[in-house]
Structure formats: structure tokens, C-alpha cells
C-alpha positions as CSV (number, residue, x, y, z in Angstrom):
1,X,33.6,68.9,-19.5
2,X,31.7,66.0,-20.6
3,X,33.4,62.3,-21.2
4,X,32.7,60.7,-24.3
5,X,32.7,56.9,-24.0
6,X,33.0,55.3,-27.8
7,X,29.5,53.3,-28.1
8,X,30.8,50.6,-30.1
9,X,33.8,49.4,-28.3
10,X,32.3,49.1,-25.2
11,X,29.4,47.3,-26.2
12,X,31.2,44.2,-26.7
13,X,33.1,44.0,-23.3
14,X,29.8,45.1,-21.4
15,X,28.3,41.9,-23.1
16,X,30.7,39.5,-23.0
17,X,31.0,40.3,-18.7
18,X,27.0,40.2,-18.7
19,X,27.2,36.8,-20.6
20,X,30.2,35.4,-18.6
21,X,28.7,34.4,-15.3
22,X,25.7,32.2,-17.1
23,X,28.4,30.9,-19.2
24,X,30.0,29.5,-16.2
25,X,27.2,28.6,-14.2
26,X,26.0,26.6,-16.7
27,X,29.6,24.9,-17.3
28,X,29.1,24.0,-14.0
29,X,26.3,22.9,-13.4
30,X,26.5,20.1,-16.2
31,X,30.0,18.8,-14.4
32,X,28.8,18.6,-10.8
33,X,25.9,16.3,-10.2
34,X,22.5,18.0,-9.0
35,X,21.9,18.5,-6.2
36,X,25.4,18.3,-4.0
37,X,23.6,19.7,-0.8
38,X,20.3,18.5,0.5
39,X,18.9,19.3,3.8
40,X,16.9,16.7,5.7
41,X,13.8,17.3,7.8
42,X,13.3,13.5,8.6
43,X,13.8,12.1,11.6
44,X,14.8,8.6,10.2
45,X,18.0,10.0,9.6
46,X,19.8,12.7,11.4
47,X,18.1,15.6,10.3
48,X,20.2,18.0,9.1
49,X,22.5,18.8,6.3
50,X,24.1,16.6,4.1
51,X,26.2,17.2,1.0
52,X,27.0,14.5,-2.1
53,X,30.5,12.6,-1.8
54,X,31.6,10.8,-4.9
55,X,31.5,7.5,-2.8
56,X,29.0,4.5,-4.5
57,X,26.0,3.1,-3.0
58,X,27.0,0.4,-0.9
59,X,25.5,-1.0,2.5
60,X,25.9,1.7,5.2
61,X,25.9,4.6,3.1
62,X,23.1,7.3,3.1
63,X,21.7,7.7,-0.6
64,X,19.0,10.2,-1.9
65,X,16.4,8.8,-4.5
66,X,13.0,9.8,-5.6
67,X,10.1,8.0,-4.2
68,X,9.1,4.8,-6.5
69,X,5.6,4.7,-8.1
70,X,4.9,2.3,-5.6
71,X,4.9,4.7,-2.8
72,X,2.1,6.4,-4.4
73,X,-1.1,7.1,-3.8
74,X,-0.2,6.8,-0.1
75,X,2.2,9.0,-0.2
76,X,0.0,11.3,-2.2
77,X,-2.3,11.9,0.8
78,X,0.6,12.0,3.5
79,X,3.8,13.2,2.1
80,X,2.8,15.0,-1.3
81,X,6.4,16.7,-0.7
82,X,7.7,13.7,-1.8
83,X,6.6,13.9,-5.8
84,X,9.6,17.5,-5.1
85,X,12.1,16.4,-2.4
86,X,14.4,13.3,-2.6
87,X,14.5,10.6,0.5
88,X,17.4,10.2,2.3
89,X,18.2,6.8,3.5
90,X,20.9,4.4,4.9
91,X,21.2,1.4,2.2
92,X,20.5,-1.3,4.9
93,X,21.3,-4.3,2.0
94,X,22.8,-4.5,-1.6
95,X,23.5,-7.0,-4.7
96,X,23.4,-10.5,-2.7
97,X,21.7,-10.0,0.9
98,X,18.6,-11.8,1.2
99,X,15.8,-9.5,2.0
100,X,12.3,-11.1,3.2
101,X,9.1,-9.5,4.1
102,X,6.9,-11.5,5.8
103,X,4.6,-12.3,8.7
104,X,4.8,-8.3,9.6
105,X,8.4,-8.5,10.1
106,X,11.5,-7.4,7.7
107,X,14.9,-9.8,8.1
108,X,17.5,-9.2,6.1
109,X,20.2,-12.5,5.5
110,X,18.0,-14.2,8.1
111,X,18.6,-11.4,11.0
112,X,15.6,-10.0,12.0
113,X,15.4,-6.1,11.0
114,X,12.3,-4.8,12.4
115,X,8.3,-4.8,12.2
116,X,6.5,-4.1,8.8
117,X,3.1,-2.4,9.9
118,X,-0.2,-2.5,8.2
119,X,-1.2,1.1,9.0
120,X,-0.2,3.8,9.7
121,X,0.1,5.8,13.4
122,X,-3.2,7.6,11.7
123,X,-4.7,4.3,10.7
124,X,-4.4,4.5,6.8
125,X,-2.9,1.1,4.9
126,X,0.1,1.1,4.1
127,X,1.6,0.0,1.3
128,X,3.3,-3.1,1.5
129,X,6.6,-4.9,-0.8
130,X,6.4,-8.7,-0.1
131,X,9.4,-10.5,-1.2
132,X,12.0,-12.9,0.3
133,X,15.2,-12.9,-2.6
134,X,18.5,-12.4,-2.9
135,X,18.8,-8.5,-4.5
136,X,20.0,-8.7,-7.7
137,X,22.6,-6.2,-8.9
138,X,21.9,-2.4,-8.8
139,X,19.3,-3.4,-6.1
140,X,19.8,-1.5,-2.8
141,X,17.0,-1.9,0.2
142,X,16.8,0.9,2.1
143,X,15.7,0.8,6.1
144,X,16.1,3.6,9.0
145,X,16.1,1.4,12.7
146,X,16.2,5.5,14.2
147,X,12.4,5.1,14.1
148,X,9.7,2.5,14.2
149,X,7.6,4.0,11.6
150,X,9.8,4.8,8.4
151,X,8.5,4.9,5.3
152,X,11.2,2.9,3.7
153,X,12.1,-0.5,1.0
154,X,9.4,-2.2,4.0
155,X,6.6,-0.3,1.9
156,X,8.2,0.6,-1.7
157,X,10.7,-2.2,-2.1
158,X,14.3,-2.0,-3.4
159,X,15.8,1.3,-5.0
160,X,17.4,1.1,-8.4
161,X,20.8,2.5,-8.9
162,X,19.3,4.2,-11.7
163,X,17.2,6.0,-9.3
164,X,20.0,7.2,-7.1
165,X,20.9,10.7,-7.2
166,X,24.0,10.1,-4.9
167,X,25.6,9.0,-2.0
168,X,25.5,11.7,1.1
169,X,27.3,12.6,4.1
170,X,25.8,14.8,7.0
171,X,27.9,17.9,7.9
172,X,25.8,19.3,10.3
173,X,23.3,17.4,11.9
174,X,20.8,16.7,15.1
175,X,21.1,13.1,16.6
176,X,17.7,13.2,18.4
177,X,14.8,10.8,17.4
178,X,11.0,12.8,16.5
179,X,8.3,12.5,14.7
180,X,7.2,10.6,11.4
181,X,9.4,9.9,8.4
């Protein structure tokens, strides 16, 4: 005995379950913001995984950003991943806090932060933001005190909001201090 199955009728149902799931992945994907997990390999910040809360940049917060133009070319020869992969970084002053870069050293409202180094640990010049102003709004200046030698606002300057991809939170992360960033 043989089971006929009517062509036509099914051939509607079959498609509209085959369609269904892009439909859906697509609905979501234009609602929640890309991407809303990133995992983080630098040791400036705990590396780790870290997913996107709806909180706003503010001092304190970790954001993820692409690099500015003005961490190429020296990024190009060190850290090409970065043209792919977002940064991760605490937001170390916003709209108001006077930043200054100057005499090797960053202070930020008059504290002293941390060195700004010439070269890198393999001798290459680094880039280098000099400026001593109050950030205007949308301005954030990224800095990670977790290790002497992060690539951070010291070498790019500030990040635009409208180069934030969001504000993130670690869920599971390593606290210990290693290697270049």
C-alpha cells in the first residue's frame, strides 16, 4: 500500500516552515544591537567574556569601539586583528574631565594617570594624541591602569559615541595581568 501525499498542499506549509526561521532571525537581528557577546583576549581588561547591557557610556563602564584611523599604520603591523575585532575598554573620562598628554605622562582633571611611551616593548613609535582639554560631549577617553603598555585614548585619542558599539559587562572572566594589549 503506497501513501499518496497531495503535492500541492504541502508545498506551501513545507515552505513557509523553511522560510520561518530566516524570517525570524532576521527580525531579530535588526532589534538587538550587533554584537551582544564579545569575548576578550586582552589583558588590559579581564579577559574573558563579556555581553552588551543597555547601560550608556559613562566613566567606569567598559565599552567596545573600532580602532580610530589614528591607530593606523601602527596598528597595521602589530595588531592587523584590530581592522575585524572591536576594543574593549574602561571609559577612564567623559564630557567635562580634563584630559592632558604631555611630557610622557597622561593626567586626567589634574591627577596623574600614567606614563605615555614613545615606543613600543619592541621598539617601534608609537603613535601619540597630544592634547590638554576639557572633552566635549560624546567624547569618552579610554585608559586600562591593568597594564603599563595599553594601546589606548594615550595613542588614538578620545572615542566618539558614534563609534561605540555598546556598553559591556564581563560574565566570565580571568583577573590575572599578561601580555600586550
Amino acid at each position: 500500500m503506497s501513501i499518496r501525499y497531495r503535492r500541492r498542499g504541502l508545498t506551501p506549509v513545507i515552505l513557509a516552515w523553511a522560510i520561518l526561521p530566516c524570517g525570524v532571525g532576521a527580525a531579530l537581528a535588526a532589534i538587538v544591537p550587533q554584537p551582544s557577546v564579545l569575548w576578550n583576549r586582552s589583558a588590559s581588561e579581564p579577559t574573558g567574556l563579556y555581553i552588551r547591557s543597555a547601560d550608556a557610556p559613562a566613566v567606569g563602564r567598559i565599552i567596545a569601539f573600532h580602532a580610530p584611523a589614528t591607530a593606523f599604520p601602527y596598528a597595521d603591523g602589530r595588531m592587523g586583528y584590530l581592522h575585524r575585532v572591536p576594543i574593549l575598554k574602561q571609559i577612564a573620562a567623559g564630557e567635562g574631565d580634563v584630559v592632558c598628554t604631555r611630557a610622557g605622562a597622561l593626567s586626567i582633571n589634574g591627577r596623574w594617570r600614567a606614563s605615555v611611551f614613545a615606543h613600543d616593548p619592541r621598539g617601534a613609535a608609537l603613535p601619540q594624541w597630544r592634547g590638554c582639554r576639557a572633552l566635549l560631549k560624546g567624547e569618552f577617553f579610554v585608559f586600562s591602569s591593568r597594564i603599563p603598555n595599553s594601546f589606548d585614548s594615550r595613542y588614538y585619542g578620545p572615542v566618539n559615541v558614534d563609534q561605540i558599539m555598546g556598553v559591556f559587562e564581563p560574565v566570565a572572566t580571568t583577573t590575572s595581568h599578561r601580555g600586550d594589549a
